[in-house]
LOSE-896692 format. One record per atom (N, C-alpha, C): residue in three letters; x, y, z. Coordinates in pm, whole numbers, plus 50000, padded with zeros to 5 digits. Each point is the difference from the previous one (the first is absolute). Example, Ala and Ser with C-alpha at 12.3 -4.5 7.8 and 13.67 -1.06 7.14 Angstrom:
2
ALA513194943150780/ALA499115011950000/ALA500905012050000/SER499655010549928/SER500825011950006/SER499235010950073/
//
This chain:
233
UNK865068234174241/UNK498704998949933/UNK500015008849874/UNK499514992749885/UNK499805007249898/UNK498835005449983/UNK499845016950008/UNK498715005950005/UNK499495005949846/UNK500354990549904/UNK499345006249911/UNK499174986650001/UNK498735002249913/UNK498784990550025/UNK499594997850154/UNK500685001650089/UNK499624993450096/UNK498565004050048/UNK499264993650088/UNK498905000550038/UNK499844999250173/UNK499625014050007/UNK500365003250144/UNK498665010750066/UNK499244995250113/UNK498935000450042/UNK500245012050142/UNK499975011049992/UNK500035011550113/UNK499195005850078/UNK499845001150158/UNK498995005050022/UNK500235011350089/UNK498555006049969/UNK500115018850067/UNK500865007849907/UNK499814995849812/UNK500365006149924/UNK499635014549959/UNK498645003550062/UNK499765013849956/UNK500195014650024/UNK501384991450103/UNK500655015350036/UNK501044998150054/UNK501055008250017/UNK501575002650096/UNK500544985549924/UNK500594994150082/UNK501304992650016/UNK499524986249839/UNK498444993950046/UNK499284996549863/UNK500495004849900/UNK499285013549998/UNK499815003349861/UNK501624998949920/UNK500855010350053/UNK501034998249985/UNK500784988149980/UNK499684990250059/UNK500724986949959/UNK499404994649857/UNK498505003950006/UNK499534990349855/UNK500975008749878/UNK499935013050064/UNK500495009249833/UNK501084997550000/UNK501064996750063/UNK501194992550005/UNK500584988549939/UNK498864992050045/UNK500014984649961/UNK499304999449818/UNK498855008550010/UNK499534997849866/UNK501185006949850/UNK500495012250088/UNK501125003449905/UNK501194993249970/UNK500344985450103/UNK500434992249969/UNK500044989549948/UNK498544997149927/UNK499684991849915/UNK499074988650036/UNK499625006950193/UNK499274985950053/UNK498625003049991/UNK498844988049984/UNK499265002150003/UNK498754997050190/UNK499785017950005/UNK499745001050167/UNK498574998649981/UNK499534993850102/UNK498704999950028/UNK499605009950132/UNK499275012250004/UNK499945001350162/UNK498495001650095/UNK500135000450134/UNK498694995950057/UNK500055012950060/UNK498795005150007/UNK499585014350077/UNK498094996350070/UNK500005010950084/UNK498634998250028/UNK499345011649980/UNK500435008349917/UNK498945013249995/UNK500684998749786/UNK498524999849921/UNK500174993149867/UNK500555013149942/UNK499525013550047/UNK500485012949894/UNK501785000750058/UNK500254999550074/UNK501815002250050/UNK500514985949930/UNK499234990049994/UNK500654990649929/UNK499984998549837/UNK499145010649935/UNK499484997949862/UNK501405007949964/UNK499715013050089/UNK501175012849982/UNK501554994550027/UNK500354989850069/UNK501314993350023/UNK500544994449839/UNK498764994950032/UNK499864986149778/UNK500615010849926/UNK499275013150010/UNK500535008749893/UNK501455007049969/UNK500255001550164/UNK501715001349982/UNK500784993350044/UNK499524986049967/UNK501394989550046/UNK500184994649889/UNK498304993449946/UNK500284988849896/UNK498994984550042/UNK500015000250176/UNK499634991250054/UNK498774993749970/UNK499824988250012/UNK498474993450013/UNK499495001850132/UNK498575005450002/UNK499625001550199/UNK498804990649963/UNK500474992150176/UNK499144996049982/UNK499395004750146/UNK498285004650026/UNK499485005150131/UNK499854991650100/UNK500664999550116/UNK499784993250114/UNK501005003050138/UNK499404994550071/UNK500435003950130/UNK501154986150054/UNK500785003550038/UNK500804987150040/UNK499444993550143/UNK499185009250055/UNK499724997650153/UNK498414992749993/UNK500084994949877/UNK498444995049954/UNK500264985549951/UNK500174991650073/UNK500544983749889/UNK499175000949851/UNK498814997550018/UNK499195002049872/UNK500505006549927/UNK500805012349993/UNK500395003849902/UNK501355005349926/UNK500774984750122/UNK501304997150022/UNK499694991649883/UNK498914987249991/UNK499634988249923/UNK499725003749852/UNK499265019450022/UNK499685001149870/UNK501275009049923/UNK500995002650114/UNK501285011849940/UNK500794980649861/UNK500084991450067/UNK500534989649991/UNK499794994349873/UNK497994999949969/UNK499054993149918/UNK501025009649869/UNK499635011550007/UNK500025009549870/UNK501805000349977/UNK500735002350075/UNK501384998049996/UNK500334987949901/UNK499694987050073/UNK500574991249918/UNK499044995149856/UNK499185006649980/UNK498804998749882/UNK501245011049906/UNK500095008450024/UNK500695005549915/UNK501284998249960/UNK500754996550119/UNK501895000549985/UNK500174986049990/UNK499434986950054/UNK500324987049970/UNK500814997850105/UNK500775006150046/UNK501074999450110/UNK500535010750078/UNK500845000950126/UNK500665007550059/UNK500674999150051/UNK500745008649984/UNK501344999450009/UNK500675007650165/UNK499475012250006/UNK500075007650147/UNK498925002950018/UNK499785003850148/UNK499035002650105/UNK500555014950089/UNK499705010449964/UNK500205013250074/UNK499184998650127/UNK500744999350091/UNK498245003750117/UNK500755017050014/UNK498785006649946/UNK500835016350078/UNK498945006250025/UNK498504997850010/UNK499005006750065/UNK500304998850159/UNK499325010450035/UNK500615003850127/UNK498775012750085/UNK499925001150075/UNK499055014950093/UNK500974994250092/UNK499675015550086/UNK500895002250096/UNK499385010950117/UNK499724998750162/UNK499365009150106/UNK501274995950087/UNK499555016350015/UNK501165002950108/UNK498995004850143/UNK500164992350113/UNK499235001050077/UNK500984996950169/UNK499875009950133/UNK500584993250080/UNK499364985750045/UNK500814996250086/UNK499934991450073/UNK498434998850081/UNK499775006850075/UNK498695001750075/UNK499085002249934/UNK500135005849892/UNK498584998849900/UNK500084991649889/UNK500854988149978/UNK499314988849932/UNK498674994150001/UNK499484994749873/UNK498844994750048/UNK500194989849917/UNK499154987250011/UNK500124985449962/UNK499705003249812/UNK499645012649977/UNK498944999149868/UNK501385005349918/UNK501075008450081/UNK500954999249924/UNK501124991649989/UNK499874989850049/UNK500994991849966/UNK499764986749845/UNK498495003350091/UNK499104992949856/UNK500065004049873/UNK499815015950000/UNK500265006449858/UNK501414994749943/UNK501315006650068/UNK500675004049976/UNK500944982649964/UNK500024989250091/UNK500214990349986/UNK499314994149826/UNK498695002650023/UNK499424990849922/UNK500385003449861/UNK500735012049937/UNK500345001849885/UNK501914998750023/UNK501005008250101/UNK500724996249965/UNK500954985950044/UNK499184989950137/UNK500704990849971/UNK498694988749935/UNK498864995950047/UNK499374988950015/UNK500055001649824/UNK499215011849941/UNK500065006749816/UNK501274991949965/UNK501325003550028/UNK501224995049930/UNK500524986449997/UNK499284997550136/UNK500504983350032/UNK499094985949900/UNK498445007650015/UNK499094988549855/UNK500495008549896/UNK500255009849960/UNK500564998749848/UNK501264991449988/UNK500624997650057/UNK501564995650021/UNK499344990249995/UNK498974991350078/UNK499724982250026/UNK499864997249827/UNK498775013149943/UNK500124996349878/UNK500954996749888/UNK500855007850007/UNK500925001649954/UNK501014988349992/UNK500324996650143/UNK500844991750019/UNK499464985949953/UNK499094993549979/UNK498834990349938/UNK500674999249872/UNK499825008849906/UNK500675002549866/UNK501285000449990/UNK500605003750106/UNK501644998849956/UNK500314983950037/UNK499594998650102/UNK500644983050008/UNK499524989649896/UNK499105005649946/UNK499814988949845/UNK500415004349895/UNK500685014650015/UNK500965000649878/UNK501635001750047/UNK500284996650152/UNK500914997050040/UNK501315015749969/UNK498815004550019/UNK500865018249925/UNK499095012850059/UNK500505007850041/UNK499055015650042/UNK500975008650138/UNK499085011649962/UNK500585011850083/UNK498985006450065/UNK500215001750132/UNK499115008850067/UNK501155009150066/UNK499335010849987/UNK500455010550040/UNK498955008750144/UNK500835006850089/UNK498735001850103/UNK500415014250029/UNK499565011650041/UNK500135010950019/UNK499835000850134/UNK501155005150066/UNK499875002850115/UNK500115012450062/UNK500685002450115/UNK500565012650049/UNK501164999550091/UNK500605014349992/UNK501004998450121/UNK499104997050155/UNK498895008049968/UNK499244994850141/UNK499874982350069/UNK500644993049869/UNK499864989050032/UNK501094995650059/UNK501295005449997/UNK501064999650091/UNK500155005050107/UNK499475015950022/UNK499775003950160/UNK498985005549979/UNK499084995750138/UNK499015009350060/UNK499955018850011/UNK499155003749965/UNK499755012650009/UNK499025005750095/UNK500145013350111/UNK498785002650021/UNK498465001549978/UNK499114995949997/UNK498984996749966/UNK499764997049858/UNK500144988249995/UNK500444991649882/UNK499614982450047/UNK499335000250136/UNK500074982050022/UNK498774995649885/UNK499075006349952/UNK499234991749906/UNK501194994749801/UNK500575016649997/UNK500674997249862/UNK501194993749987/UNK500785001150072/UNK501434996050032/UNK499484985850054/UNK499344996850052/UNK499514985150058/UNK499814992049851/UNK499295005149921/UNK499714990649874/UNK501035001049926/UNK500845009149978/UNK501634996349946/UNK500994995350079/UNK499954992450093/UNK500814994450105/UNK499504984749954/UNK498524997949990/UNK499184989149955/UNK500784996449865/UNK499595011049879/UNK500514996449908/UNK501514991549984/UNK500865007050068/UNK501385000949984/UNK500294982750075/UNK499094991650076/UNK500004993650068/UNK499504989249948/UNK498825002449885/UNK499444989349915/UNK500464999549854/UNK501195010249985/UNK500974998549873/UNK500654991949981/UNK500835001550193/UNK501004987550014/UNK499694987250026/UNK498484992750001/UNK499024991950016/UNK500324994349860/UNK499985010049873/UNK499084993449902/UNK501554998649939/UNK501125005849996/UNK501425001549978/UNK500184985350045/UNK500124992650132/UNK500334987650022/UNK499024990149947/UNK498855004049966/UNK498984985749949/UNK500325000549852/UNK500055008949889/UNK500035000749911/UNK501495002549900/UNK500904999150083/UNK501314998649921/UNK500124988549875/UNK499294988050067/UNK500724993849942/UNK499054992549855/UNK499255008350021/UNK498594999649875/UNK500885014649923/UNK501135003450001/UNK500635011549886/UNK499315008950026/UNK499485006950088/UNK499095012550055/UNK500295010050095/UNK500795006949919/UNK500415011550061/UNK499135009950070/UNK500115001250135/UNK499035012250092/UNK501145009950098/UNK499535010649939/UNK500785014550009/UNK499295008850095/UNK500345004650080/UNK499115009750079/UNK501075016849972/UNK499155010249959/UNK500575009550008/UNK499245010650103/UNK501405009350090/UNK499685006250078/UNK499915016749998/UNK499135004149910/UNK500545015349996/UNK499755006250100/UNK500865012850036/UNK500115008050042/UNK498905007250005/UNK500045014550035/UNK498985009049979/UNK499795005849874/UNK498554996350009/UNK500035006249816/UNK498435005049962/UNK500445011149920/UNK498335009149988/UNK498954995549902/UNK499284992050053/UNK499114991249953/UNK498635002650078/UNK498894993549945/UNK498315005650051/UNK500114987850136/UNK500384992950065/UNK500084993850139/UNK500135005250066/UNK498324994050090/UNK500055013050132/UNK498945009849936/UNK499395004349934/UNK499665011049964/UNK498204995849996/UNK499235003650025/UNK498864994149949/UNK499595002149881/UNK500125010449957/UNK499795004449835/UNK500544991949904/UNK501014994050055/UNK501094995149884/UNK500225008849913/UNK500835016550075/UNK500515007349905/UNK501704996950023/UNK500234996349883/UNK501875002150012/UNK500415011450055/UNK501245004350046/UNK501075002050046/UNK500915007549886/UNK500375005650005/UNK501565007049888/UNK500724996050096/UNK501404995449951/UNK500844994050068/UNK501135015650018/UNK500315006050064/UNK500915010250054/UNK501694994649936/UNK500305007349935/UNK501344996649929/UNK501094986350095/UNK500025003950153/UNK501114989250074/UNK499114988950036/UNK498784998649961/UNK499004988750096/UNK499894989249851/UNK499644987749961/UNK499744990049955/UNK498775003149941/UNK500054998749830/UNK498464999149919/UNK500064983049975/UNK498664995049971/UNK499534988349971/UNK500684997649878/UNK501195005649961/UNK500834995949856/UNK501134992650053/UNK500355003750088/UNK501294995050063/UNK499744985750049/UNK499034998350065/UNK499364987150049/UNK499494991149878/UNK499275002249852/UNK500284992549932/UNK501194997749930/UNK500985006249998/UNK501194999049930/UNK500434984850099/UNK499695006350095/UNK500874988750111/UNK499194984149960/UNK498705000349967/UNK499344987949956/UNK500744995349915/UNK500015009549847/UNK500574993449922/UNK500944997549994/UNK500775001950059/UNK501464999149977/UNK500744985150119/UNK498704998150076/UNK499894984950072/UNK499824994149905/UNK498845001749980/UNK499554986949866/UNK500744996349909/UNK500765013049977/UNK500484994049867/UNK501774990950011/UNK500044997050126/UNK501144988450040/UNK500144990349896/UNK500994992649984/UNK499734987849925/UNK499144993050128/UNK499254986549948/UNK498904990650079/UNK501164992850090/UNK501385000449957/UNK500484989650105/UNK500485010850116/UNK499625004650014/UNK499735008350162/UNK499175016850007/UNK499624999750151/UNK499685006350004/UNK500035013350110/UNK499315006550027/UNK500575016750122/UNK498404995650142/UNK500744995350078/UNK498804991450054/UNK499285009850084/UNK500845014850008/UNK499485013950101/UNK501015011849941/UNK499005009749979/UNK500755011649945/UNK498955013450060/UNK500905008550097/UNK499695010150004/UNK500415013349935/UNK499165011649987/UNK500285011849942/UNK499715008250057/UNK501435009150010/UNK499435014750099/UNK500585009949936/UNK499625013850012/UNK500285010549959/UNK501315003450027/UNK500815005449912/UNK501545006050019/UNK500075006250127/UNK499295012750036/UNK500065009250051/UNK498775001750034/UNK498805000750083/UNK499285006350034/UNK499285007650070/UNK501105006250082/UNK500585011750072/UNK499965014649916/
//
C-alpha cells in the first residue's frame, strides 16, 4: 500500500497505540482521520499528530453512521480502516456481571465489527481496502481474570479470520495485529497513560508494526502479526 495520500479512518485515536499510529501515518504522508469520545483528548491528539477527529463512540451505531457521513464528505474515499479503540476490565470469574460484558464487548468487538460492515460496503465497490484490527496477546491465551477482555480479543481474532475469507477476493486486505504488553491508558478509568519502563513495549513499537504492514506491496499481505517485548524480565 502506498501511504502517501492515502485515506485512512482510525479509531480510539486520542491516545496510546491511536495516537501514535496517526503521528506515524500522518508523517508519512497519509491522510488520518481519527474517532475519540471525550472532544478535549481528541482536539489535543489533532494537535500532535496532524489528524482530523472526528467525536464519537464506536459502541454507538449512530455515530458509527455519523463517523462515516463526515469521513467520506471530506476524503471522497478510503482506503484503510484501523479498528484500535479498545477498554479493557480485569475482573475474576465470580464477580462478572452481564453489564460488563456489555460494556466491554460493545466497543471492542460489536464497535469494530459495524465499523468493519461499513467499511467493507465501500471496499467491495471499489474492489480495494484495508482493515486493520488491534488485538492482543490476550487473544491467543487466556489470562487470570481476564474472561471479559481476553474474551473480546479471542472474538476479534475470530471475526478477522471471518472477514480475511469473505473479502479476499474483493482485493481487501484484513490484518489483525497482536501486541504484547504495552503502557497505554487501557484499563485505567482516567484514561491516564502509562510510561512504558525501558524493557516493556511503548505504543511506538505497535504503530511501527502497522505501518510497516501496510505498507506491503497490494499483491499480498501479513494476515497476523504479533509483537512482544525483547526482554521483559
Amino acid at each position: 500500500m502506498n501511504l502517501k495520500d492515502a485515506k485512512i479512518l482510525l479509531t480510539g485515536g486520542s491516545l496510546g497505540i491511536g495516537k501514535a499510529t496517526a503521528r506515524l501515518l500522518v508523517e508519512s504522508g497519509t491522510e488520518v482521520a481519527i474517532t475519540g469520545r471525550d472532544e478535549g483528548r481528541l482536539n489535543k491528539a489533532r494537535d500532535e499528530t496532524g489528524a482530523f477527529p472526528i467525536v464519537a463512540d464506536v459502541a454507538n451505531p449512530e455515530d458509527i453512521n455519523k463517523t462515516y457521513d463526515i469521513f467520506m464528505k471530506k476524503y471522497k474515499r478510503l482506503d484503510c480502516l484501523i479498528n484500535n479503540a479498545g477498554i479493557g476490565k480485569s475482573v475474576e470469574l465470580e464477580n462478572v456481571t452481564l453489564d460488563d460484558f456489555h460494556t466491554v464487548y460493545g466497543v471492542n468487538v460489536f464497535g469494530a465489527a459495524l465499523m468493519a460492515s461499513k467499511a467493507a460496503a465501500i471496499f467491495k465497490k471499489q474492489n480495494y481496502g484495508h482493515i486493520v484490527n488491534i488485538a492482543s496477546s490476550a487473544g491467543l491465551r487466556g489470562y487470570a481474570g481476564e474472561t471479559v477482555y481476553a474474551g473480546t480479543k479471542f472474538a476479534l481474532r475470530g471475526m478477522t479470520q471471518c472477514w480475511q475469507a469473505e473479502l479476499r477476493k474483493y482485493n481487501v486486505r484484513v490484518i489483525l495485529i497482536n501486541p504484547s504488553e504495552v503502557a497505554t491508558a487501557i484499563g485505567s478509568p482516567q484514561r491516564v497513560e502509562r510510561k512504558a519502563p525501558p524493557n516493556k513495549l511503548s505504543s511506538y513499537e505497535i504503530a511501527y508494526a502497522i505501518k510497516a504492514a501496510l505498507e506491503m506491496d497490494d499483491r499480498g499481505f501479513i494476515p497476523e502479526l504479533s509483537v512482544w517485548a525483547t526482554n521483559p524480565w
